[in-house]
N, C-alpha and C positions, 0 to 999 in steps of 0.2 A: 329729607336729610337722613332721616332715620333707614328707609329703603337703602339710598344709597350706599352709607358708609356697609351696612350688612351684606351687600351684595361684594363689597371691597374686602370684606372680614371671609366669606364664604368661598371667597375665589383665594385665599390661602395669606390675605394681605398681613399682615401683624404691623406695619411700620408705618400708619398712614397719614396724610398732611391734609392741612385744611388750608384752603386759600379765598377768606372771608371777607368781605366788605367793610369799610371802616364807616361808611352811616349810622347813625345812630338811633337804629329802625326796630320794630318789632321783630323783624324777618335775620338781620342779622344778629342777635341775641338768642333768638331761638333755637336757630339752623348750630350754632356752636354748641348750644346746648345738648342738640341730638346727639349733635359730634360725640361729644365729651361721655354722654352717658350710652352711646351705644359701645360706644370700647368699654367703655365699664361692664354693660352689661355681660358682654363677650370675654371679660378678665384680660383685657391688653391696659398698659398702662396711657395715660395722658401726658405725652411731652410738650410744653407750653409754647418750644423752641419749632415745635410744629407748626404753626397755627400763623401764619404771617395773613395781613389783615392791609386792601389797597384799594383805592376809591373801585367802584363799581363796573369800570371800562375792561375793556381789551388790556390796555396799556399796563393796568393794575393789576389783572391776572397776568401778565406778564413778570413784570416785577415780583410778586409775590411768591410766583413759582420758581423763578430764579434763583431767589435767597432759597426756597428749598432744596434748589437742587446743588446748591453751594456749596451745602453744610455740609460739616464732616460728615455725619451720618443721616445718610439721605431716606427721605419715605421709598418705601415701593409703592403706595399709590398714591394717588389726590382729589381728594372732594373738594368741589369747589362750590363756592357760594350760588353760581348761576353761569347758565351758557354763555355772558360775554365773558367770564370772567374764564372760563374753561377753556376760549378761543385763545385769549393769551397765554394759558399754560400750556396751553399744547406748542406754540411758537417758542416758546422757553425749553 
């Protein structure tokens, strides 16, 4: 998680969106975590309005990227939890 979002942060990202898994696993706790404090480390702020959270499928990276892309103020990128979930953002 940590690679990721810095390679999001180094490609010039400031706005970015997480689209997390709603299980209540070790893996989705942590991966938010990295989220959270690699923008910290980087000095971007954590907008909570980010962070939309959908079961583990296609379907829910779907959804979840949707409500990002919804929003008034949209990320420019998106970490997501794992590659199914990345197949339905990219459909969104």
């Amino acid at each position: 998680a940590r690679s990721a979002v810095q390679t999001l942060i180094d490609a010039g990202h400031t706005r970015i969106g997480m689209v997390n898994n709603t299980d209540d696993v070790p893996a989705t706790h942590s991966r938010l975590k990295a989220f959270m404090e690699t923008l910290s480390d980087a000095g971007l702020p954590f907008h909570e309005e980010l962070v939309q959270s959908e079961p583990s499928e296609v379907s829910g990276g779907y959804q979840a990227a949707l409500r990002l892309l919804k929003g008034q103020d949209r990320p420019t990128a998106v970490f997501c939890y794992n590659d199914r979930m990345a197949m339905g953002a990219y459909r969104a």
